[in-house]
Each structure stands twice: as C-alpha cells, then as structure tokens.
ZALO-978148 format. One record per atom (N, C-alpha, C): residue in one letter; y, x, z. Coordinates in steps of 0.1 Angstrom, whole numbers, plus 5000, padded with zeros to 4 digits. Layout:
N
<dovo><res>A</res><yy>Y</yy><xx>X</xx><zz>Z</zz></dovo>
...
end
This chain:
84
<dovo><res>X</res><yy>4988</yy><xx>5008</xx><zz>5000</zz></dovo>
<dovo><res>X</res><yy>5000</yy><xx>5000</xx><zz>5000</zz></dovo>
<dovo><res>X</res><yy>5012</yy><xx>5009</xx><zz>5000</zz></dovo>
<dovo><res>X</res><yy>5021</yy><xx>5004</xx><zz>4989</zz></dovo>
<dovo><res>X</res><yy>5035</yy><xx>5014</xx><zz>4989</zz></dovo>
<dovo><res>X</res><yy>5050</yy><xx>5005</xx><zz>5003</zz></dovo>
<dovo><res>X</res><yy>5054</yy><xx>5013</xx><zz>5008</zz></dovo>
<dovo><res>X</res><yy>5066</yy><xx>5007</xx><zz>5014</zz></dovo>
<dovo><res>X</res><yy>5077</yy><xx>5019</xx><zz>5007</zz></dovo>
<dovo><res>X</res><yy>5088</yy><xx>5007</xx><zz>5004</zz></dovo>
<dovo><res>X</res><yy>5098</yy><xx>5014</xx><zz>4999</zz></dovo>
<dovo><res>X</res><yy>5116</yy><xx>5011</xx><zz>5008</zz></dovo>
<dovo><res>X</res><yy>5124</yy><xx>5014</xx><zz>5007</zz></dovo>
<dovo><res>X</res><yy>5136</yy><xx>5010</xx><zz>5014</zz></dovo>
<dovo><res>X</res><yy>5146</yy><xx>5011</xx><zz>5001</zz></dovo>
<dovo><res>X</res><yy>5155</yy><xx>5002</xx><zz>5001</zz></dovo>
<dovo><res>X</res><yy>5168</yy><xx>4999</xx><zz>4993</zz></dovo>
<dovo><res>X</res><yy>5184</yy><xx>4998</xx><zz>5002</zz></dovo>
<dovo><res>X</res><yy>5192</yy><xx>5000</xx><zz>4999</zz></dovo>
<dovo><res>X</res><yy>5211</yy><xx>5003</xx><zz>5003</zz></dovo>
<dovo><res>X</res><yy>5213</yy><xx>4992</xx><zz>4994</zz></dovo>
<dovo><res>X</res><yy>5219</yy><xx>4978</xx><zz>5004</zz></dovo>
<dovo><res>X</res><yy>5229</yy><xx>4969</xx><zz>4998</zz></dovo>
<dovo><res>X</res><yy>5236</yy><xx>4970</xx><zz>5008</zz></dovo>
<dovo><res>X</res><yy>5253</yy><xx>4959</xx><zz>5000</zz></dovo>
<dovo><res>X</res><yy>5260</yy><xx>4960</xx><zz>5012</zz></dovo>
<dovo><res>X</res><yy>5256</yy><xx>4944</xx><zz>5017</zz></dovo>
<dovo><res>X</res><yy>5253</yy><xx>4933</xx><zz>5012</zz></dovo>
<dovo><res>X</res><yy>5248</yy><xx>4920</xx><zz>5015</zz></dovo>
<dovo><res>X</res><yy>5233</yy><xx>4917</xx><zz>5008</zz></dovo>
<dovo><res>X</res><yy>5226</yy><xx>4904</xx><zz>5018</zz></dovo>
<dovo><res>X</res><yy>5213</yy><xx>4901</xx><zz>5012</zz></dovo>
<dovo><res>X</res><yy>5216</yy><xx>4892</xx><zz>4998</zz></dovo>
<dovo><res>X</res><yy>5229</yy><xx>4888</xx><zz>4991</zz></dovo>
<dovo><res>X</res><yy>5229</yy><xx>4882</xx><zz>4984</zz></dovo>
<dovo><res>X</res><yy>5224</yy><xx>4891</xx><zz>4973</zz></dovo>
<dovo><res>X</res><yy>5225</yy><xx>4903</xx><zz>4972</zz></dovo>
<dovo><res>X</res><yy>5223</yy><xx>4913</xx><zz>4961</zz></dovo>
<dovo><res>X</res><yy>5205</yy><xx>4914</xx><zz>4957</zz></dovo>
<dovo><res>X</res><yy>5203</yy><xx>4908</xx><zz>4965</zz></dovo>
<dovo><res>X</res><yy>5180</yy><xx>4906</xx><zz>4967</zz></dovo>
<dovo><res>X</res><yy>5179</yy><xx>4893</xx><zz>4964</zz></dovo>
<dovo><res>X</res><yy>5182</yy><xx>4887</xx><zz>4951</zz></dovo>
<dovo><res>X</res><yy>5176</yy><xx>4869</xx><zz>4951</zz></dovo>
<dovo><res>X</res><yy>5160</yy><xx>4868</xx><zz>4945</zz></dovo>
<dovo><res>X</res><yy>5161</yy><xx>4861</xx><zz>4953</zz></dovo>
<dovo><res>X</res><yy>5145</yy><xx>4857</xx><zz>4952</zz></dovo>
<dovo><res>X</res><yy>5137</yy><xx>4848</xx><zz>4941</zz></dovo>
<dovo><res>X</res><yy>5131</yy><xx>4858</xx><zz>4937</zz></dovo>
<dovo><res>X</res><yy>5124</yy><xx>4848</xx><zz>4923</zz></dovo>
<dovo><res>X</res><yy>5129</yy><xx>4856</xx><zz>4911</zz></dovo>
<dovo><res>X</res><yy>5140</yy><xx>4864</xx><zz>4911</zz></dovo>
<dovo><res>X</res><yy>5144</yy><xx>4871</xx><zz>4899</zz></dovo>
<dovo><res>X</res><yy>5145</yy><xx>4884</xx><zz>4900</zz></dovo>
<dovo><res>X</res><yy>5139</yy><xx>4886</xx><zz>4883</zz></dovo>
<dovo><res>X</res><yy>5135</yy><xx>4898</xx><zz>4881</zz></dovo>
<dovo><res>X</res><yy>5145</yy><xx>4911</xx><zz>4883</zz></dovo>
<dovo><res>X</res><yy>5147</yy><xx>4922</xx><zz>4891</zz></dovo>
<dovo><res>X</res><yy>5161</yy><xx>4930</xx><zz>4898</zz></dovo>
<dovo><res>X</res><yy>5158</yy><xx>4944</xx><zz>4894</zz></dovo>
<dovo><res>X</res><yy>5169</yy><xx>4952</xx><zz>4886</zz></dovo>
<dovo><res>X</res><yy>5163</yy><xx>4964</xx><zz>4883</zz></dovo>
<dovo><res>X</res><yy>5176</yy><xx>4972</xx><zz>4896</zz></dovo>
<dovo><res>X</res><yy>5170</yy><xx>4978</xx><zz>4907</zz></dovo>
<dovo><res>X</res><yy>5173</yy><xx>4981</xx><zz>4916</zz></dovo>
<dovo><res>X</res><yy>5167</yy><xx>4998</xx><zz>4921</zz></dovo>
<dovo><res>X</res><yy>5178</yy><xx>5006</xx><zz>4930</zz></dovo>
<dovo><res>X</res><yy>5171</yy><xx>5014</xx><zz>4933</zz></dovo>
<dovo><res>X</res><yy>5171</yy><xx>5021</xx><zz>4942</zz></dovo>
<dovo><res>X</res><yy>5155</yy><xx>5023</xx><zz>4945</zz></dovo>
<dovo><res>X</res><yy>5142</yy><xx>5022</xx><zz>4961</zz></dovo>
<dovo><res>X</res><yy>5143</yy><xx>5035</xx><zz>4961</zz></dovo>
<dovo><res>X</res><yy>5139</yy><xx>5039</xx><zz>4975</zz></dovo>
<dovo><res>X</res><yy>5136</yy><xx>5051</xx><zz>4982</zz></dovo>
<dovo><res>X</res><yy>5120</yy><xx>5054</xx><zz>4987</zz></dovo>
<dovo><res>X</res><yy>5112</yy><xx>5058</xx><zz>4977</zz></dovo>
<dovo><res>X</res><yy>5097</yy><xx>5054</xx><zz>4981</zz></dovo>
<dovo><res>X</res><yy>5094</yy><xx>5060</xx><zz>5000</zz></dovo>
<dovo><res>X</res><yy>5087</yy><xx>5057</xx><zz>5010</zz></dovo>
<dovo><res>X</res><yy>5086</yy><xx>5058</xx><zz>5017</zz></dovo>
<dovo><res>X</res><yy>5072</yy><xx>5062</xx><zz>5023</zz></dovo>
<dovo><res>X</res><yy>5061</yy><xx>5056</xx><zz>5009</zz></dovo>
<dovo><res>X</res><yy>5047</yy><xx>5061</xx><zz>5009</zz></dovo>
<dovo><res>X</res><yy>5042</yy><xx>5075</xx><zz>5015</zz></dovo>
<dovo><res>X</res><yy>5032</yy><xx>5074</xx><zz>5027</zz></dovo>
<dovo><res>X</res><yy>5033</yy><xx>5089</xx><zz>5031</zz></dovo>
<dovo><res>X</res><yy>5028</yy><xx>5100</xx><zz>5017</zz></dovo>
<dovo><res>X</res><yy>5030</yy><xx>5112</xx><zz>5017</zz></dovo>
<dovo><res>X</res><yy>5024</yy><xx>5122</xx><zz>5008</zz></dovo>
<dovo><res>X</res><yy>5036</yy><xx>5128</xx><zz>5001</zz></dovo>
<dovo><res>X</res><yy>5033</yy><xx>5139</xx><zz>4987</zz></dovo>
<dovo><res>X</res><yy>5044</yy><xx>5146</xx><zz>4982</zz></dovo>
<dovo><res>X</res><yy>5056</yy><xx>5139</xx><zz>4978</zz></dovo>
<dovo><res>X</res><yy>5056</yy><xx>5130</xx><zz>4974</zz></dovo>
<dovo><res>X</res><yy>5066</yy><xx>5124</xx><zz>4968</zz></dovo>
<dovo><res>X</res><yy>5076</yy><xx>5114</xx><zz>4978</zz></dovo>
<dovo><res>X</res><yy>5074</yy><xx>5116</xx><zz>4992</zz></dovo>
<dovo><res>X</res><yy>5082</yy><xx>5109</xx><zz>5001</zz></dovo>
<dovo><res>X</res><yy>5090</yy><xx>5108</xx><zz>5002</zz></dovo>
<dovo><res>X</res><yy>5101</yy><xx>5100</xx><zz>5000</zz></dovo>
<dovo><res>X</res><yy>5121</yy><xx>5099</xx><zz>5000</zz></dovo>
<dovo><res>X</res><yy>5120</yy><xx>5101</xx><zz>4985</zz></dovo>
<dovo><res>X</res><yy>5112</yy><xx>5103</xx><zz>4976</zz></dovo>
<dovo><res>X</res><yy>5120</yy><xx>5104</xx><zz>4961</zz></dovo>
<dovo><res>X</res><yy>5128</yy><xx>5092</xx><zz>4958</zz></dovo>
<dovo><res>X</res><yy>5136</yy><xx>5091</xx><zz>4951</zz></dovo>
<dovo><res>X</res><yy>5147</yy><xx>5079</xx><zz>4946</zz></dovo>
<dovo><res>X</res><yy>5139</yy><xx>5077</xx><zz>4932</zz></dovo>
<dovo><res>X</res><yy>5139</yy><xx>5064</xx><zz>4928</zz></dovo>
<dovo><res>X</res><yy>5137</yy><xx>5055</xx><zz>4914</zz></dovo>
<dovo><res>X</res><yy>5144</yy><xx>5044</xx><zz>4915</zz></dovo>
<dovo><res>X</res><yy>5142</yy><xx>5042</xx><zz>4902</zz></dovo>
<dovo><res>X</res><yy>5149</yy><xx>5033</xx><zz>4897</zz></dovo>
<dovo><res>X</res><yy>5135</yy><xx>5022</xx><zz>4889</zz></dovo>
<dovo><res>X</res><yy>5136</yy><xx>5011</xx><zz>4892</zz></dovo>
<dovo><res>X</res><yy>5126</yy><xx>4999</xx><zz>4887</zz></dovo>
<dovo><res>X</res><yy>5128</yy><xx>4985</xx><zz>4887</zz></dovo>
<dovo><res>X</res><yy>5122</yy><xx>4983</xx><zz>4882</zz></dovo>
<dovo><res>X</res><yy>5117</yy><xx>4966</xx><zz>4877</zz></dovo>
<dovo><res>X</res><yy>5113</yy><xx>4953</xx><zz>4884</zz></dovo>
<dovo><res>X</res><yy>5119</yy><xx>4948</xx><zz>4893</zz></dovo>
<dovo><res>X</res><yy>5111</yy><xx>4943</xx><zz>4907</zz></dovo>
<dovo><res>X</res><yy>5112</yy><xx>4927</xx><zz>4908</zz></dovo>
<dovo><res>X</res><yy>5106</yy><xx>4921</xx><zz>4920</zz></dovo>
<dovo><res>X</res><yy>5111</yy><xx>4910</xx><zz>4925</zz></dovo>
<dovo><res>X</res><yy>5107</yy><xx>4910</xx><zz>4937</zz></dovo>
<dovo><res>X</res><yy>5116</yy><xx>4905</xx><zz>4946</zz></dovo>
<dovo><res>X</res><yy>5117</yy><xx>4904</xx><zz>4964</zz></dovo>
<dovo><res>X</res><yy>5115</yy><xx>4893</xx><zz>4968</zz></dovo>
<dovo><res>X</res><yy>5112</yy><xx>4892</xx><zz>4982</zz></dovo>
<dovo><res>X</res><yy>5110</yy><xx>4883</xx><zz>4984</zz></dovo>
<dovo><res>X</res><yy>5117</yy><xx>4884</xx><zz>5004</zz></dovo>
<dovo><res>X</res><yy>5124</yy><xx>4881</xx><zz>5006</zz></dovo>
<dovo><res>X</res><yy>5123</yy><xx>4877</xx><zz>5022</zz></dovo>
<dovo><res>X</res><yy>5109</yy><xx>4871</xx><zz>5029</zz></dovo>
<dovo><res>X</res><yy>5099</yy><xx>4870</xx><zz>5022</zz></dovo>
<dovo><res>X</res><yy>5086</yy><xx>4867</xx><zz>5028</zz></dovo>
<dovo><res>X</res><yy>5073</yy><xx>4880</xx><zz>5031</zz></dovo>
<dovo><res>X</res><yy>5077</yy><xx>4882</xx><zz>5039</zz></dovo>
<dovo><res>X</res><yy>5067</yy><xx>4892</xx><zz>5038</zz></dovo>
<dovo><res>X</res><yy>5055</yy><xx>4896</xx><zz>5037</zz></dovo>
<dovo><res>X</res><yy>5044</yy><xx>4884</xx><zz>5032</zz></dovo>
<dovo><res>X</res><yy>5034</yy><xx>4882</xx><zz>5026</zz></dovo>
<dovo><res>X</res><yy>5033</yy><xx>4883</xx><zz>5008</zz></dovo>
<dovo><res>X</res><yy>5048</yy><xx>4876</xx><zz>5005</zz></dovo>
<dovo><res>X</res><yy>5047</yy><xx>4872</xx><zz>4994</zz></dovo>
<dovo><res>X</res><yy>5038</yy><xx>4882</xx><zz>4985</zz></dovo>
<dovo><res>X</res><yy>5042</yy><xx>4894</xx><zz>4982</zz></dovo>
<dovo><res>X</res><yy>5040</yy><xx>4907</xx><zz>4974</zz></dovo>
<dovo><res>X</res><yy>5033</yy><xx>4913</xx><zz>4979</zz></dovo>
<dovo><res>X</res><yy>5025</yy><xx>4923</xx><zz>4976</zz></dovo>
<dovo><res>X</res><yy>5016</yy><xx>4936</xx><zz>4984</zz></dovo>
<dovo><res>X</res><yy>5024</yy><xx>4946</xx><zz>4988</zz></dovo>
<dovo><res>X</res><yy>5035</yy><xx>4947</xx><zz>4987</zz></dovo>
<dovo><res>X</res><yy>5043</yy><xx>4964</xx><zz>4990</zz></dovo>
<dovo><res>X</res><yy>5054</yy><xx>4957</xx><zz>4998</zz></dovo>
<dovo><res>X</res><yy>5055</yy><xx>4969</xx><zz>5006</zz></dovo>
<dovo><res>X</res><yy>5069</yy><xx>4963</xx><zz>5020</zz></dovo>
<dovo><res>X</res><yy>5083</yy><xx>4970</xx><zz>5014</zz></dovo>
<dovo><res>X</res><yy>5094</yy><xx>4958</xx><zz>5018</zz></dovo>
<dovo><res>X</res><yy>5106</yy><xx>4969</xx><zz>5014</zz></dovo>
<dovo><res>X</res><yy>5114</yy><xx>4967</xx><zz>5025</zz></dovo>
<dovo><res>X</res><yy>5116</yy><xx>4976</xx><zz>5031</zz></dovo>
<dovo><res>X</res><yy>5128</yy><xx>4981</xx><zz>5043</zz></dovo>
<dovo><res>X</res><yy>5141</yy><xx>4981</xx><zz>5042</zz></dovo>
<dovo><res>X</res><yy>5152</yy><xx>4969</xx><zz>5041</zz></dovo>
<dovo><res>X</res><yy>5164</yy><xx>4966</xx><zz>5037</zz></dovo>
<dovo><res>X</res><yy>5174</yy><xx>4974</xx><zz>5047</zz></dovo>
<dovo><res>X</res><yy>5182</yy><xx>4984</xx><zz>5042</zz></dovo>
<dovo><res>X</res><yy>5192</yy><xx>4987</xx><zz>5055</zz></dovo>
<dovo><res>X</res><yy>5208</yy><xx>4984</xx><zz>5047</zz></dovo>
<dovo><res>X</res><yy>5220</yy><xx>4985</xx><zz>5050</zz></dovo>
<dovo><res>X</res><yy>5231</yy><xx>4981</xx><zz>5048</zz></dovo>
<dovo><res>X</res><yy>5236</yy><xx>4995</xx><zz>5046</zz></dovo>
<dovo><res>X</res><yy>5252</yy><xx>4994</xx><zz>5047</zz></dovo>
<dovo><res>X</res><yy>5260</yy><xx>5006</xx><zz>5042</zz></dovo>
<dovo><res>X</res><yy>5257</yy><xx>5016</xx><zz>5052</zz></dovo>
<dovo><res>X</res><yy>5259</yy><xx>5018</xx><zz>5062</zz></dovo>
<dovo><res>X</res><yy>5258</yy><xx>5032</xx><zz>5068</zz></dovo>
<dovo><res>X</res><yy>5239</yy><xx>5029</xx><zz>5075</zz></dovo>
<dovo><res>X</res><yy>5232</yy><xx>5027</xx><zz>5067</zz></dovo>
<dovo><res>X</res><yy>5219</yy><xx>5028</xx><zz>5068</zz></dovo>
<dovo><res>X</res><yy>5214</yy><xx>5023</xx><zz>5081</zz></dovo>
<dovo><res>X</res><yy>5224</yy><xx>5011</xx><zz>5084</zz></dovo>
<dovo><res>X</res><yy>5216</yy><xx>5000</xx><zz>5096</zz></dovo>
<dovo><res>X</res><yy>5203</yy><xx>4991</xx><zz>5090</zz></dovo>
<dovo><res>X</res><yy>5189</yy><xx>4990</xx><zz>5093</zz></dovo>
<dovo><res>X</res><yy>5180</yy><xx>4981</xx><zz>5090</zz></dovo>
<dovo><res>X</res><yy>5181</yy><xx>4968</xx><zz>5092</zz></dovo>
<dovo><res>X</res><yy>5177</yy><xx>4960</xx><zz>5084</zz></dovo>
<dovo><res>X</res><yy>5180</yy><xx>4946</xx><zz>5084</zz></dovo>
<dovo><res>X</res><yy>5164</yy><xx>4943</xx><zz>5092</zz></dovo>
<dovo><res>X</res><yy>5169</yy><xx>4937</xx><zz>5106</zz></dovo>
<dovo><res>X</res><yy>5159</yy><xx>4929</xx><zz>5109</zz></dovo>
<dovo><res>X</res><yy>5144</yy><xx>4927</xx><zz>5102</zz></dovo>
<dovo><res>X</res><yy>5146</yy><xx>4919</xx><zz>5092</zz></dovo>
<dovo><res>X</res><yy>5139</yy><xx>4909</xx><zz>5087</zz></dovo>
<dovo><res>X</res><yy>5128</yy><xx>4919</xx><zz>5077</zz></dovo>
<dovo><res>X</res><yy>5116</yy><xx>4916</xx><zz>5076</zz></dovo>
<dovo><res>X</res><yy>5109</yy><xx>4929</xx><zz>5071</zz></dovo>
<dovo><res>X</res><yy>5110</yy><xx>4919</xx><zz>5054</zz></dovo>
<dovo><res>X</res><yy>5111</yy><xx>4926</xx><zz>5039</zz></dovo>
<dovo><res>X</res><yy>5111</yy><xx>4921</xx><zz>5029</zz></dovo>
<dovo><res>X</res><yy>5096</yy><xx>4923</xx><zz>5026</zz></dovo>
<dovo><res>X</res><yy>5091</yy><xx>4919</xx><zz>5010</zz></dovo>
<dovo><res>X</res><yy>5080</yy><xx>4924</xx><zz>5005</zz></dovo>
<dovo><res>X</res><yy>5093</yy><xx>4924</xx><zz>4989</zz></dovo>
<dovo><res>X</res><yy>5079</yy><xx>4934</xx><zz>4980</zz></dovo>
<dovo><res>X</res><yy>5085</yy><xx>4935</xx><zz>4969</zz></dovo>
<dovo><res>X</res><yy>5072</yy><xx>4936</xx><zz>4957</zz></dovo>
<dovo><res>X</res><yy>5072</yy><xx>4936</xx><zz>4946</zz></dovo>
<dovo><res>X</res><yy>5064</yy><xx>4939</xx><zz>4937</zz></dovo>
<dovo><res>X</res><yy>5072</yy><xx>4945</xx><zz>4921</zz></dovo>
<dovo><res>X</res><yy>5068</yy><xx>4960</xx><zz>4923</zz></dovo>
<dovo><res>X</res><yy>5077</yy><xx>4968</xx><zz>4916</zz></dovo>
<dovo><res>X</res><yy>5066</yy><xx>4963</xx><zz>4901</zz></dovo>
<dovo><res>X</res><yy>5076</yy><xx>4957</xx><zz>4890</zz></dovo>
<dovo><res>X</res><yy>5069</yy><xx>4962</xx><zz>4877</zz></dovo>
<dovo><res>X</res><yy>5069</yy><xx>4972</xx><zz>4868</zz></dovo>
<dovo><res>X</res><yy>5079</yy><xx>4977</xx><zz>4870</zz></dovo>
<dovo><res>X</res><yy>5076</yy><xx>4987</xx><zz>4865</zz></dovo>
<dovo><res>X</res><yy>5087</yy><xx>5001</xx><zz>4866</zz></dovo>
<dovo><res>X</res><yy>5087</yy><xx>5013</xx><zz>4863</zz></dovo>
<dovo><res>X</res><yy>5095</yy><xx>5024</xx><zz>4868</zz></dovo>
<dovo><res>X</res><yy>5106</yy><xx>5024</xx><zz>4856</zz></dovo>
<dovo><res>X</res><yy>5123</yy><xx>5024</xx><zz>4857</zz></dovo>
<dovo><res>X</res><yy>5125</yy><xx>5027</xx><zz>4848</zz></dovo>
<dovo><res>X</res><yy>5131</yy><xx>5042</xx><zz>4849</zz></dovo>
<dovo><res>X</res><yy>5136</yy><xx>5050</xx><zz>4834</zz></dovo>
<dovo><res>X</res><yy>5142</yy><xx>5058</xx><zz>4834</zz></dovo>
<dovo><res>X</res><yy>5157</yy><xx>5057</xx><zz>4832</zz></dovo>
<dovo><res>X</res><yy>5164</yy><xx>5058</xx><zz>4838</zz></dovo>
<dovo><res>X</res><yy>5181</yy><xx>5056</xx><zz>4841</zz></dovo>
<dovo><res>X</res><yy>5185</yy><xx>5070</xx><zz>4835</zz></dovo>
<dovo><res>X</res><yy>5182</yy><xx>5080</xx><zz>4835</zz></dovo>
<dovo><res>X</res><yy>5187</yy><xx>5094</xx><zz>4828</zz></dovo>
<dovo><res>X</res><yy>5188</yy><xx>5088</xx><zz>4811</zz></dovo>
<dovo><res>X</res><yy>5199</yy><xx>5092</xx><zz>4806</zz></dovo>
<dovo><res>X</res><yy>5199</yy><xx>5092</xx><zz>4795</zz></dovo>
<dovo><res>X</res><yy>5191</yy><xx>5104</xx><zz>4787</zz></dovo>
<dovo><res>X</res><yy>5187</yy><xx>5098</xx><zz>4773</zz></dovo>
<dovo><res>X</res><yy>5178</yy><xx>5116</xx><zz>4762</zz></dovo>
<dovo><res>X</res><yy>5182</yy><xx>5119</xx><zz>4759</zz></dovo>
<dovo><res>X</res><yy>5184</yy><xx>5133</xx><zz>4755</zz></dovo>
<dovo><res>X</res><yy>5192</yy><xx>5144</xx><zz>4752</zz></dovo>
<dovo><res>X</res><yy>5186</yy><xx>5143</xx><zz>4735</zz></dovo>
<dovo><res>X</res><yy>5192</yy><xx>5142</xx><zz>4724</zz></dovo>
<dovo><res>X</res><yy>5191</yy><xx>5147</xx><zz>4713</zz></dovo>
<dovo><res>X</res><yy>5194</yy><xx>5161</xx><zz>4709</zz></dovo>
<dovo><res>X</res><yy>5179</yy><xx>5165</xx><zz>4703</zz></dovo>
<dovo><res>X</res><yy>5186</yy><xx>5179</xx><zz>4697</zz></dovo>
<dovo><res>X</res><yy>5193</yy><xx>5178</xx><zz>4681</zz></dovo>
end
C-alpha cells in the first residue's frame, strides 16, 4: 500500500469524484521516500474509498485531521523535452 502527502491551502482544492492532476510527496517506506510527482488522481475524504492513503497538511505543513484516500492513475511528466 502507497501513502502519499499533498500542500493545499484549502480542502476545496481536493473535490471528490474528479479527476485532479496534483502534486504528492510519496511517503512509501524504501529508496524513493519524500520524492515529489506529479499525477493523475481522485480523492476521496473517505478513507476506505481507494487503496492508497493521502496525508493532507496546509501552508506551513500543519496536518489535516481527517485521514484522505487516493487512487493515483497515472504518473505524469511536468518537465518539458528538450529538442535537439
């Protein structure tokens, strides 16, 4: 199971049911822990809803209460290609 964490400044920015390209702080233990992405998702304030947990904190990295779920679809790439 992945747990991931996201920075908003309100929960209006997490609506539920729609698809949110947003970007998580994976939290999964192993090499890749704290890396930043960017992906394809939908949240839920239910914490069953999804199989993966997301850990909501606000501007200066206070946690929200309320535990989320999420179901990432897919990873994107946000760096632009470099043409030669």
């Amino acid at each position: 199971m992945c747990k991931y964490d996201v920075y908003v400044t309100n929960l209006n920015q997490l609506p539920e049911g729609q698809e949110l390209q947003i970007q998580v702080r994976d939290l999964t233990p192993g090499t890749h822990k704290y890396s930043q992405k960017w992906v394809k998702c939908l949240v839920s304030p239910d914490a069953a809803a999804y199989p993966e947990k997301l850990m909501i904190r606000f501007g200066q990295g206070q946690p929200n209460d309320q535990p989320y779920s999420i179901k990432v679809i897919e990873e994107i790439n946000k760096i632009p290609l470099k043409f030669l």
